[in-house]
KOLLO-332585 format. One record per atom (N, C-alpha, C, O): x, y, z negated; chain; atom name; residue in one letter. Coordinates in Angstrom, 1 decimal, decimal comma. Example, Ala and Ser with C-alpha at 12.3 -4.5 7.8 and 13.67 -1.06 7.14 Angstrom:
px = 13,2	py = -5,7	pz = -7,8	chain = A	name = N	resn = A
px = 12,3	py = -4,5	pz = -7,8	chain = A	name = CA	resn = A
px = 13,2	py = -3,3	pz = -7,8	chain = A	name = C	resn = A
px = 14,2	py = -3,3	pz = -8,5	chain = A	name = O	resn = A
px = 12,8	py = -2,2	pz = -7,1	chain = A	name = N	resn = S
px = 13,7	py = -1,1	pz = -7,1	chain = A	name = CA	resn = S
px = 12,9	py = 0,0	pz = -7,9	chain = A	name = C	resn = S
px = 13,4	py = 1,1	pz = -8,0	chain = A	name = O	resn = S
***
This chain:
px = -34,9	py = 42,6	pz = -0,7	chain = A	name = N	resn = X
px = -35,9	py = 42,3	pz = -1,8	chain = A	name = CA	resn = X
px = -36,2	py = 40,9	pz = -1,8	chain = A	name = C	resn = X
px = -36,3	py = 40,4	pz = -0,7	chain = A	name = O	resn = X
px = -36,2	py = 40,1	pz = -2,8	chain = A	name = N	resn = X
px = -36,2	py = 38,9	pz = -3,1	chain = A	name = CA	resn = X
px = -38,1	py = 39,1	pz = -3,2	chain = A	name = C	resn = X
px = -38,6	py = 40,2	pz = -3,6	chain = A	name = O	resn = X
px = -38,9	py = 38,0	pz = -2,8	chain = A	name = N	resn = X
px = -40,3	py = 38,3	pz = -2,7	chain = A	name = CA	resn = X
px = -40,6	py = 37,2	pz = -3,9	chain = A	name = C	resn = X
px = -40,0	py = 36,2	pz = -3,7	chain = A	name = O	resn = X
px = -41,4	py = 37,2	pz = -4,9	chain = A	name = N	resn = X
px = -42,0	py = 36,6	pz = -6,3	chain = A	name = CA	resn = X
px = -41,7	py = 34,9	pz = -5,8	chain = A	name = C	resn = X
px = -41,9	py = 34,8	pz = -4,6	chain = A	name = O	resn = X
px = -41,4	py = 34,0	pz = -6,2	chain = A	name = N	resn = X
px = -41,1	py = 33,0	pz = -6,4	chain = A	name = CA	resn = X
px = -42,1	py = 32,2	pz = -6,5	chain = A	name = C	resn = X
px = -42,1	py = 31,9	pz = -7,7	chain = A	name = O	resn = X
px = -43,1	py = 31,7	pz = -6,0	chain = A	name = N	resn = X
px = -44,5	py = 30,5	pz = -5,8	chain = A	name = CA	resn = X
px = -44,0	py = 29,5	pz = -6,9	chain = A	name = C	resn = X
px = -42,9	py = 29,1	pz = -6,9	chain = A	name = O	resn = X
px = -44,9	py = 29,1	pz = -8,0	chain = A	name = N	resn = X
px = -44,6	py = 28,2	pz = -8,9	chain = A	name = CA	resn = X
px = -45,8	py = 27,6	pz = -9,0	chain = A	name = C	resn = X
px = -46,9	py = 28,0	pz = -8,8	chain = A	name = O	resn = X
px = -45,4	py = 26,1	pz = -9,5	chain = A	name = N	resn = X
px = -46,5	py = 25,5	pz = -10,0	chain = A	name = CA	resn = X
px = -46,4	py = 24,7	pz = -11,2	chain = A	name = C	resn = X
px = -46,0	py = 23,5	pz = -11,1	chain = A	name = O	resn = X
px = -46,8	py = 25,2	pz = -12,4	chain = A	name = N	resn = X
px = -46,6	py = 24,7	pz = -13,9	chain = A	name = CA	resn = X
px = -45,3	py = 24,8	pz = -13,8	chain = A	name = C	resn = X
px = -44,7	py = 23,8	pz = -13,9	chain = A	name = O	resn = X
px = -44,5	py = 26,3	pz = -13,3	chain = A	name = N	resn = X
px = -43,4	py = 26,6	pz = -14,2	chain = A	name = CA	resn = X
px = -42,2	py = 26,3	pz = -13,5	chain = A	name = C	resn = X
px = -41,1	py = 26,9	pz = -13,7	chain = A	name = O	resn = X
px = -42,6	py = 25,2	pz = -12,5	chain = A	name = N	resn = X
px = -41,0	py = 24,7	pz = -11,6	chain = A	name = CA	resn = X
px = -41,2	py = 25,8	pz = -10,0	chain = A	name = C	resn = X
px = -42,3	py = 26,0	pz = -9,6	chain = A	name = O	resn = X
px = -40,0	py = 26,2	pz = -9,5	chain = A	name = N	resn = X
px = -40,6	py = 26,9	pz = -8,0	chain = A	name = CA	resn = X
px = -40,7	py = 25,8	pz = -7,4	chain = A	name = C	resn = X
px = -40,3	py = 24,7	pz = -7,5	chain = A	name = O	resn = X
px = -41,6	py = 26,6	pz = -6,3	chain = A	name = N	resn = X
px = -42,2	py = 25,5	pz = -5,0	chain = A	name = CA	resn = X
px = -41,7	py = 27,0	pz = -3,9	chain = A	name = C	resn = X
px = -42,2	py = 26,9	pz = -2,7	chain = A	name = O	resn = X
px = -41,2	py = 27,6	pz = -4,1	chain = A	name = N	resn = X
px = -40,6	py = 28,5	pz = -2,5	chain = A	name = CA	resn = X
px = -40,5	py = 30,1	pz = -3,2	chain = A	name = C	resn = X
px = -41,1	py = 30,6	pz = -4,1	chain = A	name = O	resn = X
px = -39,5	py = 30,7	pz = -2,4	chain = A	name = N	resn = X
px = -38,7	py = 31,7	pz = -2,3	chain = A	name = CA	resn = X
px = -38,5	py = 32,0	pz = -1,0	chain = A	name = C	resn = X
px = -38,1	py = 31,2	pz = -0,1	chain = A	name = O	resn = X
px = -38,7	py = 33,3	pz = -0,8	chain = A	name = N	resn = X
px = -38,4	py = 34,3	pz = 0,3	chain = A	name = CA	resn = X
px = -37,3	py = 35,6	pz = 0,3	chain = A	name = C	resn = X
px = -37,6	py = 36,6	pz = -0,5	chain = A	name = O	resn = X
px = -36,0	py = 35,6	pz = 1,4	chain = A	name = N	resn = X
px = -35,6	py = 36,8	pz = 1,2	chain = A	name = CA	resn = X
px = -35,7	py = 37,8	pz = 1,8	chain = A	name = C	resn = X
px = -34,9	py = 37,7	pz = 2,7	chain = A	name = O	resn = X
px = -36,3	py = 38,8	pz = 1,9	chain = A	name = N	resn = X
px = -36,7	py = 40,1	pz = 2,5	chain = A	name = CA	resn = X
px = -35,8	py = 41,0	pz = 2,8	chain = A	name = C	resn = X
px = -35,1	py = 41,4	pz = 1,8	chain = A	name = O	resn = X
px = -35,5	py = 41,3	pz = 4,1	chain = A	name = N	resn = X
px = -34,2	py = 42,5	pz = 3,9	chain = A	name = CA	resn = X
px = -34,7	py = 43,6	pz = 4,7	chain = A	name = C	resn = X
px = -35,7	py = 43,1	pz = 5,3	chain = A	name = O	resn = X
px = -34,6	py = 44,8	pz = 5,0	chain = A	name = N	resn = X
px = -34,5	py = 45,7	pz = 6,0	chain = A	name = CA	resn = X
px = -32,9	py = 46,3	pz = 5,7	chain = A	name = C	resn = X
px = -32,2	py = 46,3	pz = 4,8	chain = A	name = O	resn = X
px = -32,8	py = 46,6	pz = 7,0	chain = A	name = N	resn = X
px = -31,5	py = 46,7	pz = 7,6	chain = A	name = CA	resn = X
px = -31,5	py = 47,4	pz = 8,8	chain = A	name = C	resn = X
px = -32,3	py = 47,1	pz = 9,6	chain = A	name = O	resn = X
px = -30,3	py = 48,6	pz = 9,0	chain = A	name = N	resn = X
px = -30,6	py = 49,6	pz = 10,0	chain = A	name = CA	resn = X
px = -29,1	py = 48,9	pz = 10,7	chain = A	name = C	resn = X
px = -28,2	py = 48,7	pz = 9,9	chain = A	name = O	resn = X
px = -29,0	py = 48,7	pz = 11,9	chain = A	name = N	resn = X
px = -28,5	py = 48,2	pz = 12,9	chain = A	name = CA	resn = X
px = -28,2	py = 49,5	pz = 14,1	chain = A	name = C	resn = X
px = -28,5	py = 50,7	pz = 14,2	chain = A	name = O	resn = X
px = -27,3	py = 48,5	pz = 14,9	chain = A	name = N	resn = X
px = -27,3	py = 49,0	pz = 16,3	chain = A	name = CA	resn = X
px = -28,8	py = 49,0	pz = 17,1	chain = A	name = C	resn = X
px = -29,0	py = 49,9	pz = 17,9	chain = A	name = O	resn = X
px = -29,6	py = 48,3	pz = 16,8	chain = A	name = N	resn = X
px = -30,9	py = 48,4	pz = 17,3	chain = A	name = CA	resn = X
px = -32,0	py = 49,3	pz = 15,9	chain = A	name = C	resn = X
px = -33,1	py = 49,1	pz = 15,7	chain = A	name = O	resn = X
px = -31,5	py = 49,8	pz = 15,5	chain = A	name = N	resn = X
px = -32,2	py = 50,4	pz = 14,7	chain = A	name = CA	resn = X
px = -32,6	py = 49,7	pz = 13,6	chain = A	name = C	resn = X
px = -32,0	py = 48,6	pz = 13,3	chain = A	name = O	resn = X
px = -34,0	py = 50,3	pz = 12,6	chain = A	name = N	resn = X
px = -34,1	py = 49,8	pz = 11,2	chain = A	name = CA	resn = X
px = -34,7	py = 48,6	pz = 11,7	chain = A	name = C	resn = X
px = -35,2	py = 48,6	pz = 12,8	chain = A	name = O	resn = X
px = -34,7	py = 47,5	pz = 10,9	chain = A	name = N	resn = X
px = -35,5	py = 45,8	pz = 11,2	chain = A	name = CA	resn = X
px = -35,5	py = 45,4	pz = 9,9	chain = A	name = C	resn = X
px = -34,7	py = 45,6	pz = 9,0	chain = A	name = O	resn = X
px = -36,6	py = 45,0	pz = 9,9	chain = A	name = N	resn = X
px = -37,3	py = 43,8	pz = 9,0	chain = A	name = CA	resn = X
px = -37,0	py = 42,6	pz = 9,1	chain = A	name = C	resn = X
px = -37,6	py = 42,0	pz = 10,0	chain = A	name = O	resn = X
px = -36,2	py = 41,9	pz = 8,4	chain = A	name = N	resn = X
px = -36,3	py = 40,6	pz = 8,7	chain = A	name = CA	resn = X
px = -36,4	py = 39,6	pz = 7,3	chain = A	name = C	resn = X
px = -36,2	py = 40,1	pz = 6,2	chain = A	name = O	resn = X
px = -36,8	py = 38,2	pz = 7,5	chain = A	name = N	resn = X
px = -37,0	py = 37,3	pz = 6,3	chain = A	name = CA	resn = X
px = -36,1	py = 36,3	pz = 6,7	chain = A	name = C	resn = X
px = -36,4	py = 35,4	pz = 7,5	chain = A	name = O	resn = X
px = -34,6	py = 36,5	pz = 6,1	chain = A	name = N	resn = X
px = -33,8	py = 36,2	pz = 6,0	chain = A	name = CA	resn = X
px = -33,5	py = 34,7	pz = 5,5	chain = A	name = C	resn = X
px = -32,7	py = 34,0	pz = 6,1	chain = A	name = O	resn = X
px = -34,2	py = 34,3	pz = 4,4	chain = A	name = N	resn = X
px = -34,3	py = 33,1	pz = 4,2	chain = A	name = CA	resn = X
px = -35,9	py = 32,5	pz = 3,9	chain = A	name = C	resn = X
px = -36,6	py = 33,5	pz = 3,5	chain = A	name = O	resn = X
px = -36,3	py = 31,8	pz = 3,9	chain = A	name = N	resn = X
px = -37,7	py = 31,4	pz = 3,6	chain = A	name = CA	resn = X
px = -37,9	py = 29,5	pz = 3,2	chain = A	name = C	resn = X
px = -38,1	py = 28,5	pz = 4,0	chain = A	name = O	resn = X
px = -37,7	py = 29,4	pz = 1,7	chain = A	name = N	resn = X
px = -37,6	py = 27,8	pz = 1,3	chain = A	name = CA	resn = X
px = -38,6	py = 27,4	pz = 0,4	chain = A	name = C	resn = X
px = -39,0	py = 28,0	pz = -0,6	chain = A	name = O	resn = X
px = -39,1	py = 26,2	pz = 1,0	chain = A	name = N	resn = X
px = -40,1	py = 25,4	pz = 0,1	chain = A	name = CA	resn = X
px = -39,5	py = 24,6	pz = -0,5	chain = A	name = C	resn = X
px = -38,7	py = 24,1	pz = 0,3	chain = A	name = O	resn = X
px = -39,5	py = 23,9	pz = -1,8	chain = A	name = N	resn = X
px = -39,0	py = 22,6	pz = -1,7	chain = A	name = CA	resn = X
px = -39,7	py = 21,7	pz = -1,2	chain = A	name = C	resn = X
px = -40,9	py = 21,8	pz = -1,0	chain = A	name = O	resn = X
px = -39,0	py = 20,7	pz = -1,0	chain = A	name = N	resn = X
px = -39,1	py = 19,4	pz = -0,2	chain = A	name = CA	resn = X
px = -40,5	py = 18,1	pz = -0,7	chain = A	name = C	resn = X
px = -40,7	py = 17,1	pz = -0,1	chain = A	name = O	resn = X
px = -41,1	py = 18,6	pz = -2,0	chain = A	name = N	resn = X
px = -41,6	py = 18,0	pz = -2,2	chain = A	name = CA	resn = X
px = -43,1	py = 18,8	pz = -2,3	chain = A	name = C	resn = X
px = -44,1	py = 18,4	pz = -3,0	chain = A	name = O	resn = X
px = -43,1	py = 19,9	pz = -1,7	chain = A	name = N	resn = X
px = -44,0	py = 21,0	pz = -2,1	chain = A	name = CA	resn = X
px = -44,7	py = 21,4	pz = -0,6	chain = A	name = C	resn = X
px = -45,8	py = 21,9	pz = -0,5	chain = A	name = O	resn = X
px = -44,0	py = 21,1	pz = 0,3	chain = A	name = N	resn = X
px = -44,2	py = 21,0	pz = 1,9	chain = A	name = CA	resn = X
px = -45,5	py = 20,9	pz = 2,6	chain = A	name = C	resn = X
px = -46,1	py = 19,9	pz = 2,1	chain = A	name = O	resn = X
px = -46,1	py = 21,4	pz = 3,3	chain = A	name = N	resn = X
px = -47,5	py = 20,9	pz = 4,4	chain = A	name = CA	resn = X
px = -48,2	py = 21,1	pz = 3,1	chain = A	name = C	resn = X
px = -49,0	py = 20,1	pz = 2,9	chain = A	name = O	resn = X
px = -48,2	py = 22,0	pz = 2,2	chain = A	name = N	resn = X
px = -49,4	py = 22,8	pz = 1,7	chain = A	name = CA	resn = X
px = -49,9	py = 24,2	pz = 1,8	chain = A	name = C	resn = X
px = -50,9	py = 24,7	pz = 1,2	chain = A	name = O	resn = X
px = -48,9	py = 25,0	pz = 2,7	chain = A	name = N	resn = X
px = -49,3	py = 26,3	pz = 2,9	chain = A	name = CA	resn = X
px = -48,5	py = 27,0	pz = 2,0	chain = A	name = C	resn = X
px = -48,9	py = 28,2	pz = 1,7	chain = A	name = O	resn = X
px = -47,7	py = 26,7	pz = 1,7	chain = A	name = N	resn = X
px = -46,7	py = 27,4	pz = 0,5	chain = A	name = CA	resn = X
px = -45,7	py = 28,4	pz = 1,2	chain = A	name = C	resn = X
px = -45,4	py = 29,5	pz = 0,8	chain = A	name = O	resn = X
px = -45,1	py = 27,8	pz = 2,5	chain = A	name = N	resn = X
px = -44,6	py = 28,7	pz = 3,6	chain = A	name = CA	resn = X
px = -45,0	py = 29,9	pz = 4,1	chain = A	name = C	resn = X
px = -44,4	py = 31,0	pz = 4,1	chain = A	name = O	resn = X
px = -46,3	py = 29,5	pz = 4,7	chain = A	name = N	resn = X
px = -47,3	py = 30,2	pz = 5,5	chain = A	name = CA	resn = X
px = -47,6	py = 31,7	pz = 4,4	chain = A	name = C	resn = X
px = -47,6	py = 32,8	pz = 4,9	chain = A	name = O	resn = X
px = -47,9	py = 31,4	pz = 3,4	chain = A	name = N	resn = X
px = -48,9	py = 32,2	pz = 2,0	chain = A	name = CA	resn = X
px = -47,4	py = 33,3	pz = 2,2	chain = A	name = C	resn = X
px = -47,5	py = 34,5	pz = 2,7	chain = A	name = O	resn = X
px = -45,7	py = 32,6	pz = 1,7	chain = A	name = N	resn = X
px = -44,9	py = 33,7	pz = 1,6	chain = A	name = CA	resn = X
px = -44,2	py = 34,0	pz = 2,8	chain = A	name = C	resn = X
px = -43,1	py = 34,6	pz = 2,8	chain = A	name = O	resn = X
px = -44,7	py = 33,8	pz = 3,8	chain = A	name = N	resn = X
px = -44,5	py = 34,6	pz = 5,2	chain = A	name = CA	resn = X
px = -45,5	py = 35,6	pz = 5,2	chain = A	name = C	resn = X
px = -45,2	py = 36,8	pz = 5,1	chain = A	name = O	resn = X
px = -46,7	py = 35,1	pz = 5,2	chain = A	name = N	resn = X
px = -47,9	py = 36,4	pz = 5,4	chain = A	name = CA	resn = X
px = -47,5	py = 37,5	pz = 4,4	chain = A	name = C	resn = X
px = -47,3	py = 38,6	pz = 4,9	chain = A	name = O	resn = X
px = -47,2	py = 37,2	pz = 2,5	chain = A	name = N	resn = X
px = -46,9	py = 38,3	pz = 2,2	chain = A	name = CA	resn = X
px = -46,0	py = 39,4	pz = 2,5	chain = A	name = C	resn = X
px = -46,1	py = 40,7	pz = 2,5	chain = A	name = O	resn = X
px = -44,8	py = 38,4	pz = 2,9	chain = A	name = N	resn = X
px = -43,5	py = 39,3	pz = 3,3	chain = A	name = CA	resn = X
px = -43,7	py = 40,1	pz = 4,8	chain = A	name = C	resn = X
px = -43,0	py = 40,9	pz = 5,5	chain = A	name = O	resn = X
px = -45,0	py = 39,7	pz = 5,1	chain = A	name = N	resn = X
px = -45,9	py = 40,9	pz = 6,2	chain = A	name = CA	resn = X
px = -46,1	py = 41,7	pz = 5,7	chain = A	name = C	resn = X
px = -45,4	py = 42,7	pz = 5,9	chain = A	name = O	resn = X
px = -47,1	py = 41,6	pz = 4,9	chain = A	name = N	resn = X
px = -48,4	py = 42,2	pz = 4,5	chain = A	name = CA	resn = X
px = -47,3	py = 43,3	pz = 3,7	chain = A	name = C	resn = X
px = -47,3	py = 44,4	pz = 4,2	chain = A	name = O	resn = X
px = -46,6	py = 43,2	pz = 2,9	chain = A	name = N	resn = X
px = -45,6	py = 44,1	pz = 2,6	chain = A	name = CA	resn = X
px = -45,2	py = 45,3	pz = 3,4	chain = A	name = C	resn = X
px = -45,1	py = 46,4	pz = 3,0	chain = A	name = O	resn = X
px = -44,8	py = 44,6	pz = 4,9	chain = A	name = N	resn = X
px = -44,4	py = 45,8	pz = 5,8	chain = A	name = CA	resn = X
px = -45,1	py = 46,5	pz = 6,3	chain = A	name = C	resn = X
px = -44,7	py = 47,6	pz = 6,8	chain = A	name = O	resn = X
px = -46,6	py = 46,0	pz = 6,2	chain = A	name = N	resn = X
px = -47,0	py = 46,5	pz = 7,2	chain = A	name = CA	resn = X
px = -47,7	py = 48,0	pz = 7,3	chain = A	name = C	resn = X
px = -48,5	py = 48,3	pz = 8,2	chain = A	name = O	resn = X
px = -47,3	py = 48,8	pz = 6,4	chain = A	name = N	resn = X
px = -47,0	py = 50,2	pz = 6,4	chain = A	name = CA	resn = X
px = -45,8	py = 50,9	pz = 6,7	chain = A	name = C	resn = X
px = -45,9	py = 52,1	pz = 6,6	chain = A	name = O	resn = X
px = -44,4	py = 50,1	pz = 7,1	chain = A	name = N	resn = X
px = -43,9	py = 50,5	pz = 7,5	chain = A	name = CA	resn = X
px = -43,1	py = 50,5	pz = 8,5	chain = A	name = C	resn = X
px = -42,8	py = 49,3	pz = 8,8	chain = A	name = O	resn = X
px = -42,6	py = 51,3	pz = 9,3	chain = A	name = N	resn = X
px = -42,3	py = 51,4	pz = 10,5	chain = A	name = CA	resn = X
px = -40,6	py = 50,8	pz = 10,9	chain = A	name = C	resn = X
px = -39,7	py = 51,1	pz = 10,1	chain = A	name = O	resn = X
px = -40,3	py = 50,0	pz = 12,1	chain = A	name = N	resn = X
px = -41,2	py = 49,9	pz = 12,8	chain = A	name = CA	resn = X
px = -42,0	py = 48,5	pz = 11,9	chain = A	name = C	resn = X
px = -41,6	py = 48,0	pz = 10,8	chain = A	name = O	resn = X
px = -43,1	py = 48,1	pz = 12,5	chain = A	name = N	resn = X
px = -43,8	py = 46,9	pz = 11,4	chain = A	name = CA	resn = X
px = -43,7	py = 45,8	pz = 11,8	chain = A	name = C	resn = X
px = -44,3	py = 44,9	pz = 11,2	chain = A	name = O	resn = X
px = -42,9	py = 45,5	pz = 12,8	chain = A	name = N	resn = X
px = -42,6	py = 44,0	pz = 13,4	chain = A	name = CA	resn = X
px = -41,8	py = 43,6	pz = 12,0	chain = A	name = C	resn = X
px = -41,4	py = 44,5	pz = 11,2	chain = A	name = O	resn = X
px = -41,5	py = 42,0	pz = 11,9	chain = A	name = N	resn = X
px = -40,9	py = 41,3	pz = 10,9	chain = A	name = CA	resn = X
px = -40,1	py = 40,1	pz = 11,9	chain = A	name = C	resn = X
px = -40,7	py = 39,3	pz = 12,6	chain = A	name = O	resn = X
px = -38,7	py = 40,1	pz = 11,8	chain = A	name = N	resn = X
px = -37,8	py = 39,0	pz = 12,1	chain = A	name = CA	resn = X
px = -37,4	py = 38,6	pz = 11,5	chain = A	name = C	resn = X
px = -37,2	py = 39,0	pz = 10,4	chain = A	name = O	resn = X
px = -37,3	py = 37,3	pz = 12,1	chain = A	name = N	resn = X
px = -36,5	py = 35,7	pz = 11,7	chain = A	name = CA	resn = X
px = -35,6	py = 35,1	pz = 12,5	chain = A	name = C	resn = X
px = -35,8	py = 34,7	pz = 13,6	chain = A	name = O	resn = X
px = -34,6	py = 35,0	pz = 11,8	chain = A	name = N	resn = X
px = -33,4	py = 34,3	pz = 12,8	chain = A	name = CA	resn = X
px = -33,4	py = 32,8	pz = 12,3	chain = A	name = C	resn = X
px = -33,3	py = 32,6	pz = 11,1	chain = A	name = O	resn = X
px = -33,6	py = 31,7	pz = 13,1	chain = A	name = N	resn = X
px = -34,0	py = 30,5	pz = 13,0	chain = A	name = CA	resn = X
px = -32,8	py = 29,9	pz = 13,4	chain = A	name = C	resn = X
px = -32,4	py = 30,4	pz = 14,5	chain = A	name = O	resn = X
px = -32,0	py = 28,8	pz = 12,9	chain = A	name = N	resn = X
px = -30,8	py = 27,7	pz = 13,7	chain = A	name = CA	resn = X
px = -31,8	py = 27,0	pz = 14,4	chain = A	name = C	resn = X
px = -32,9	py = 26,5	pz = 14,2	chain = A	name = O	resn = X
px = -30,8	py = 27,1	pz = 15,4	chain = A	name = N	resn = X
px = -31,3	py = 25,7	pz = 16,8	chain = A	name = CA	resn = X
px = -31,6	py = 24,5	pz = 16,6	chain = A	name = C	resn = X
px = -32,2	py = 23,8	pz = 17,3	chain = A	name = O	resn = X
px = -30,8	py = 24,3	pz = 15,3	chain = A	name = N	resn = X
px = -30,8	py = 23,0	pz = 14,9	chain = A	name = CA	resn = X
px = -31,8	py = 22,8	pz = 13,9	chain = A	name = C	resn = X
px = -31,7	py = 21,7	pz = 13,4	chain = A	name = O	resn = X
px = -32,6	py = 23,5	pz = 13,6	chain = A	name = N	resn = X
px = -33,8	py = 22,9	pz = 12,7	chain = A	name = CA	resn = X
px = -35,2	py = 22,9	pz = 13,3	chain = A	name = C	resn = X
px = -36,2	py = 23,5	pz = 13,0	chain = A	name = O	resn = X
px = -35,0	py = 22,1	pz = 14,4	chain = A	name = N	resn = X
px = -36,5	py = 22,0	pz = 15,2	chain = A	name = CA	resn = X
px = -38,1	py = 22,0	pz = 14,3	chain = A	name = C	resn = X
px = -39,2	py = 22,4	pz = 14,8	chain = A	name = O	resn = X
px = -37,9	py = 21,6	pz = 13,2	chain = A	name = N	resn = X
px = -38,8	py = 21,8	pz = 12,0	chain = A	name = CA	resn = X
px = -39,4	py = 23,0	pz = 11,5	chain = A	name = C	resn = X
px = -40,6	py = 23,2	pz = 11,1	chain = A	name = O	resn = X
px = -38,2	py = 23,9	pz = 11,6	chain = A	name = N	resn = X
px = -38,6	py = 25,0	pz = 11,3	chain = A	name = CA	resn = X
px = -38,8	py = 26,2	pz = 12,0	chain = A	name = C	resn = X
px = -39,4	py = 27,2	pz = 11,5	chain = A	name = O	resn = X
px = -38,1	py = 26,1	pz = 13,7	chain = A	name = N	resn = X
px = -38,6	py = 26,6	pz = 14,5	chain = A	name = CA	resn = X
px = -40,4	py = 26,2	pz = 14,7	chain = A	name = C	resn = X
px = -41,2	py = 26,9	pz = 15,2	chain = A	name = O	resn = X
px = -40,6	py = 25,3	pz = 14,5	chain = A	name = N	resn = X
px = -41,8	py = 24,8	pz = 15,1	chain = A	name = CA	resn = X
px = -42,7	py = 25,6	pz = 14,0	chain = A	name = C	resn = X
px = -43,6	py = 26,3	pz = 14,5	chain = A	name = O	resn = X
px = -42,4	py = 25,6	pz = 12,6	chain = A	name = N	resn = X
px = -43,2	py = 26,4	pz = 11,7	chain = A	name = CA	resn = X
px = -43,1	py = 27,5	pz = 11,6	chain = A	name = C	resn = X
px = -43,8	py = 28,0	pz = 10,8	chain = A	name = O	resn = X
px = -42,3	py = 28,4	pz = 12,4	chain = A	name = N	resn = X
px = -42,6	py = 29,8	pz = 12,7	chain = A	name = CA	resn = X
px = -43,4	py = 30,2	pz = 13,8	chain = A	name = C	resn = X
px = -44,1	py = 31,2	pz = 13,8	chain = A	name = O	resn = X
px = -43,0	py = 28,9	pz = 15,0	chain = A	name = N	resn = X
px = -44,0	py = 29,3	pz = 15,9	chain = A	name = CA	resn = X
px = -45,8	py = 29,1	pz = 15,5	chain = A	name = C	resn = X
px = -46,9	py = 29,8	pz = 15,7	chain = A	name = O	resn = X
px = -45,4	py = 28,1	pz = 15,0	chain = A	name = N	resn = X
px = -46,8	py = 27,8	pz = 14,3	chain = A	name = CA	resn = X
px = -48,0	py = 29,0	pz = 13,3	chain = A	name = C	resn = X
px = -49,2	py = 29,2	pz = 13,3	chain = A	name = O	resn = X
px = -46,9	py = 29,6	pz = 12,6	chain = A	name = N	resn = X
px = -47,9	py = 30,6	pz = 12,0	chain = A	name = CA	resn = X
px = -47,3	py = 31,9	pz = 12,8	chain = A	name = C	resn = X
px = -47,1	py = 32,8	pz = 12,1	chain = A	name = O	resn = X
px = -47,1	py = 32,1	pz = 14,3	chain = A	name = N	resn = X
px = -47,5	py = 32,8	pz = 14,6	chain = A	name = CA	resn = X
px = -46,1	py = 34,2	pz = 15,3	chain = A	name = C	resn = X
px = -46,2	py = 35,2	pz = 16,0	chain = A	name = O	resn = X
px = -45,2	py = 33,5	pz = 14,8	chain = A	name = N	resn = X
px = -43,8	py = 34,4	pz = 15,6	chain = A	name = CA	resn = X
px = -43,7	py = 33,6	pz = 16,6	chain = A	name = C	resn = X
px = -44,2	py = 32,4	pz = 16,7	chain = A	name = O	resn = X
px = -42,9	py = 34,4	pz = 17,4	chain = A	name = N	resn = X
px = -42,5	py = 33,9	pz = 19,0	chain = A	name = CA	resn = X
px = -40,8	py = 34,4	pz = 19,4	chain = A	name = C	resn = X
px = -40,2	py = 35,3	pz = 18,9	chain = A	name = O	resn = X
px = -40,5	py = 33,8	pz = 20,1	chain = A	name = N	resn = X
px = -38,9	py = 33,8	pz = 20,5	chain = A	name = CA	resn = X
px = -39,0	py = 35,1	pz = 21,7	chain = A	name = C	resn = X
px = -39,7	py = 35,5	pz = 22,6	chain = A	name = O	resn = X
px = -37,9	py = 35,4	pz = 20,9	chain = A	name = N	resn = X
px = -37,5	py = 36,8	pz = 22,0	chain = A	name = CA	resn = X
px = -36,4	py = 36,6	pz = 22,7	chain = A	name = C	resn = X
px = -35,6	py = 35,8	pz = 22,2	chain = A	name = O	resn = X
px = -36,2	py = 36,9	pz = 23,6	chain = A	name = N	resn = X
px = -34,9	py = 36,6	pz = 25,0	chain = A	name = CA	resn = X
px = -33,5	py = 37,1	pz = 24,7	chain = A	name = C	resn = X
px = -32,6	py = 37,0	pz = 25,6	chain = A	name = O	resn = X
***
C-alpha cells in the first residue's frame, strides 16, 4: 500500500511505501521506501509518515514495523534511529 502523499499547495513533500509480506520468517511489515523531498527536510514530514505507516499496523499482528536501511546513507540511518527503530543483529 502506497500511504497518502504529504503535500504542500499541491506539490509532494513525501511518500511512503508500505508492504506486508509473508516470508521465511513469517508475515512482516515493512516501509519499504520512505522520501521527503530535499527541500521539504528537518520539518517533520518524515517522522508524521513513519508514525502513520505505524499507527496503521498497529492492529495487526505481528505489529512490529521494518526498515531495511543502506549502509551507505548514514543520514538516514541516523533518522530512523532517531524516531525511534533500532538495528537488529
Amino acid at each position: 500500500m502506497a500511504l497518502d502523499t504529504v503535500t504542500d499547495v499541491g506539490q509532494p513533500l513525501g511518500i511512503a511505501v508500505f508492504v506486508t509480506g509473508n516470508g521465511a520468517a513469517g508475515l512482516r511489515h515493512s516501509i519499504s521506501w520512505l522520501i521527503v523531498h530535499p527541500g521539504a527536510r528537518q520539518r517533520g514530514i518524515g517522522r508524521a509518515i513513519a508514525d502513520e505507516a505505524c499507527r496503521r499496523t498497529s492492529h495487526l499482528e505481528p505489529s512490529e514495523v521494518w526498515v531495511e536501511c543502506n549502509t551507505r546513507w548514514p543520514s538516514a540511518i541516523a533518522f530512523w534511529r532517531a524516531i525511534g527503530f533500532r538495528e537488529r543483529g
